[in-house]
SEDRENMAR-89711 format. One record per residue (C-alpha): residue in three letters; x, z, y. Coordinates in steps of 0.2 Angstrom, whole numbers, plus 5000, padded with zeros to 4 digits. Layout:
(ALA (X Z Y));
...
//
This chain:
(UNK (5074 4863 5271));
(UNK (5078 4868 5289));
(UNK (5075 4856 5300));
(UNK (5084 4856 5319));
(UNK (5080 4843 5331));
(UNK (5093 4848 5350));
(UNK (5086 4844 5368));
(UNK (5096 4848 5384));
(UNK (5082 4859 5394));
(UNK (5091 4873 5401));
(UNK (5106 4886 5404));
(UNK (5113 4903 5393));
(UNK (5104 4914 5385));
(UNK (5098 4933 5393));
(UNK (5098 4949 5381));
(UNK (5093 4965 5385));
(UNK (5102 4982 5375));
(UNK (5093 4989 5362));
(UNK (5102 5007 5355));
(UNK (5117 5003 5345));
(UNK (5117 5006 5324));
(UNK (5123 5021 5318));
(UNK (5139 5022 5310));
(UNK (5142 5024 5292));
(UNK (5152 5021 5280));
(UNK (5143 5005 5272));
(UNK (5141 4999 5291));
(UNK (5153 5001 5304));
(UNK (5148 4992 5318));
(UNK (5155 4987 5335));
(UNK (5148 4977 5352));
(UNK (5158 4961 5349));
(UNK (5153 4947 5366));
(UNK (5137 4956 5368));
(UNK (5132 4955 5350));
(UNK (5132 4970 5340));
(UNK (5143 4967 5322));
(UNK (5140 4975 5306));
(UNK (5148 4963 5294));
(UNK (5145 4974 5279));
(UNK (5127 4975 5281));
(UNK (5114 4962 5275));
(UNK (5100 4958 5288));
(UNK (5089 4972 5279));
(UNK (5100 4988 5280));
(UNK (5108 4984 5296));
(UNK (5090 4984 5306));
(UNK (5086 4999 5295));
(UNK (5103 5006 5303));
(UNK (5099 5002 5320));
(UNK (5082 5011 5321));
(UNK (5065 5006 5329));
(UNK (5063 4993 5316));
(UNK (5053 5006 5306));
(UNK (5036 4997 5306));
(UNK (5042 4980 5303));
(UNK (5054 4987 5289));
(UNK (5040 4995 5281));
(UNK (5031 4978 5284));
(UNK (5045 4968 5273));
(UNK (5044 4982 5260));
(UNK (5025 4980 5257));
(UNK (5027 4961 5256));
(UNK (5041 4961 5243));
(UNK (5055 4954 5256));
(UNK (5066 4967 5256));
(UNK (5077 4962 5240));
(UNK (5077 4944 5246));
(UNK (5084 4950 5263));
(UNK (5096 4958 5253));
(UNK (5101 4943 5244));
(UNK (5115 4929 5249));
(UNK (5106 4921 5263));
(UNK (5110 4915 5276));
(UNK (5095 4921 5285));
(UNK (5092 4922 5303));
(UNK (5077 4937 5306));
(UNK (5067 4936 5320));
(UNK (5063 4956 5321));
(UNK (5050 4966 5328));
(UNK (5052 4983 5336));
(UNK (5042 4996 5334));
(UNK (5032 4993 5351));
(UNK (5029 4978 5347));
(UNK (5022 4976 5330));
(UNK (5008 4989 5339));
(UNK (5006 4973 5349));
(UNK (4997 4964 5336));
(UNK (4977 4969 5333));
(UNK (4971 4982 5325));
(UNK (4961 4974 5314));
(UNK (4976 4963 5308));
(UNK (4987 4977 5306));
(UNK (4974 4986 5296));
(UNK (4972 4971 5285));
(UNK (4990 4966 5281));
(UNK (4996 4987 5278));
(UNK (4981 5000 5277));
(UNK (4983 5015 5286));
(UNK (4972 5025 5273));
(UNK (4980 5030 5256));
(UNK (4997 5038 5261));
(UNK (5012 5031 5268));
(UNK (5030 5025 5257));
(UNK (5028 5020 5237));
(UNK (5009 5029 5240));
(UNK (5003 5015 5254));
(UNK (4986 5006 5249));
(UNK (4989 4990 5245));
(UNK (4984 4976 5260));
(UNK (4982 4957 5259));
(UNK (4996 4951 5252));
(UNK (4996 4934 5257));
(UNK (4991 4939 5276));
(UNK (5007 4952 5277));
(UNK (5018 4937 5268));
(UNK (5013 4923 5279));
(UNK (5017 4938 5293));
(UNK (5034 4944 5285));
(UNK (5038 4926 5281));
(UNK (5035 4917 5298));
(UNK (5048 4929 5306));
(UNK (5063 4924 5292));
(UNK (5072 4907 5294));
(UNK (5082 4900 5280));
(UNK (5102 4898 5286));
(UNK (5114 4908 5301));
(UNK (5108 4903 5316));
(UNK (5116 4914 5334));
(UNK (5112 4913 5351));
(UNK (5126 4900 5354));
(UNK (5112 4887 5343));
(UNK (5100 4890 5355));
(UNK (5107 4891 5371));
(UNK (5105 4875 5382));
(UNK (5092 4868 5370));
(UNK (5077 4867 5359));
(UNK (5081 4869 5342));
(UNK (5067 4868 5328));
(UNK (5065 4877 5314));
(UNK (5056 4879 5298));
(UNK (5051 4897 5295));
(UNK (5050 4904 5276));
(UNK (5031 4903 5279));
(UNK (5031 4883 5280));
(UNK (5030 4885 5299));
(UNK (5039 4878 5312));
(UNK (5048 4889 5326));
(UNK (5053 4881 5340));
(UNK (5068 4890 5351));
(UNK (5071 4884 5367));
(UNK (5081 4889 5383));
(UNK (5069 4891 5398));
(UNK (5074 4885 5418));
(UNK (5079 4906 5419));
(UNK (5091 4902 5406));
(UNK (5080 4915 5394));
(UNK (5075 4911 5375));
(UNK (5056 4907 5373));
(UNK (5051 4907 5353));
(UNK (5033 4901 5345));
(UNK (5027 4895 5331));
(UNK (5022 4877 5332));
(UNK (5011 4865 5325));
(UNK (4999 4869 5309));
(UNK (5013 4865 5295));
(UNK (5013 4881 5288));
(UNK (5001 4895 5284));
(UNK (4994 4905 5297));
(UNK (4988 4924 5296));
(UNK (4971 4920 5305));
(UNK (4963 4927 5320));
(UNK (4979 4931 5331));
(UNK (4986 4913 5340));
(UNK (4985 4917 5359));
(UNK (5000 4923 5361));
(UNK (5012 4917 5373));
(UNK (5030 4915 5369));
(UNK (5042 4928 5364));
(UNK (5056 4932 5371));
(UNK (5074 4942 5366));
(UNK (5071 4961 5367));
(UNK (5089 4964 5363));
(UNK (5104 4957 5358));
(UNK (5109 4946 5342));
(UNK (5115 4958 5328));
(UNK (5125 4950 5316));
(UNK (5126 4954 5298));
(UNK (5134 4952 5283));
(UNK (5121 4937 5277));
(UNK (5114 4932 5294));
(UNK (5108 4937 5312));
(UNK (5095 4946 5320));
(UNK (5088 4941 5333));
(UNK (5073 4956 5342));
(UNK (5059 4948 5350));
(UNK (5047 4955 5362));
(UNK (5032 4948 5353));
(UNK (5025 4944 5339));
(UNK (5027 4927 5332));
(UNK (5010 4923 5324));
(UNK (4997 4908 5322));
//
C-alpha cells in the first residue's frame, strides 16, 4: 500500500522541456499549465510517443512490465531518458539486458530479478503530479518494495531517491546522488510521468 508521510521543506517545483509527443490519432496531446496531456494514452504508449525513452522502454519490455503499464493503474512512472539510462555501469546494464544475441523479441535473456527490481523501483502504485510534491516531502512505496522519497529543495527543485533498505536492491550501483526532473510531468490516460535525470537505484 502506498504510504505518504507531508513535510513543509520548500517552494514550487522547476521542469525543464523535453520535445513534445507526436500526434496521432490514439494520442492527441497538448502542453496544458506546463504539463504535456495525452489523456488517451496509458503511461507506456505515451512515453513510447514522446521518443527518447527507447532504452527504458525496451527495459520495461524485457522485464514483463509493459502490459501491466498498460493496465488500469494508476501509476506514476519515474522515467528514464535515453542519456541517462547510459548513466548507469556498464556492467549493470550488461547484466539486467545483454548487448550480445540481437536486439527486439531476438534480445538474450538478462537477470531477471536485477532488471525487475530496476523497472519496478521507478513505477509507483496510484496518480501522483507535481502539485503532490511541491512544498514537501512525500514518501512513497515503489513496486519494488522500496521507499522513494520526493522532496522540494530550498531552490524550489524536486530531489528523488530511494530510501532505506525496505525493498530489493539491484546491487552494486547506490552512490548516486538525488535525481532530479529532466522535463515536465506528462499526464496519461492511467497515471503521470514524471522524467528524471538519474537513475533511481540502490
Amino acid at each position: 500500500m502506498t504510504s505518504r508521510r507531508h513535510l513543509l521543506v520548500g517552494a514550487a517545483v522547476a521542469a525543464f522541456p523535453l520535445p513534445l509527443l507526436a500526434q496521432t490519432p490514439l494520442n492527441t496531446p497538448g502542453v496544458v499549465g506546463g504539463s504535456v496531456v495525452a489523456p488517451q494514452a496509458n503511461v507506456i504508449d505515451t512515453l513510447s510517443a514522446a521518443g527518447g525513452f527507447n532504452s527504458f522502454i525496451e527495459y520495461a519490455r524485457l522485464a514483463g512490465a509493459v502490459e501491466t503499464l498498460r493496465g488500469a493503474g494508476p501509476f506514476t512512472l519515474f522515467a528514464l531518458p535515453d542519456p541517462v539510462v547510459d548513466m548507469i555501469p556498464a556492467s549493470l546494464r550488461e547484466s539486467m539486458a545483454p548487448s550480445t544475441g540481437g536486439s527486439g523479441p531476438d534480445r538474450q535473456q538478462g537477470d531477471q530479478v536485477r532488471l525487475q527490481a530496476f523497472i519496478n523501483m521507478h513505477i509507483v502504485q496510484g496518480r501522483y503530479t507535481m502539485a503532490d510534491f511541491a512544498q514537501r516531502t512525500v514518501e512513497l512505496r515503489t513496486r519494488n518494495g522500496n521507499v522513494l522519497q520526493v522532496a522540494s529543495n530550498p531552490q524550489g527543485q524536486l530531489q528523488i531517491q530511494i530510501v532505506g533498505d525496505a525493498g530489493f536492491g539491484v546491487g552494486g550501483a547506490n552512490a548516486y546522488p538525488p535525481a532530479s526532473l529532466a522535463g515536465p510531468q506528462i499526464i496519461a490516460s492511467n497515471g503521470v510521468v514524471l522524467p528524471v535525470n538519474r537513475p533511481l537505484i540502490q
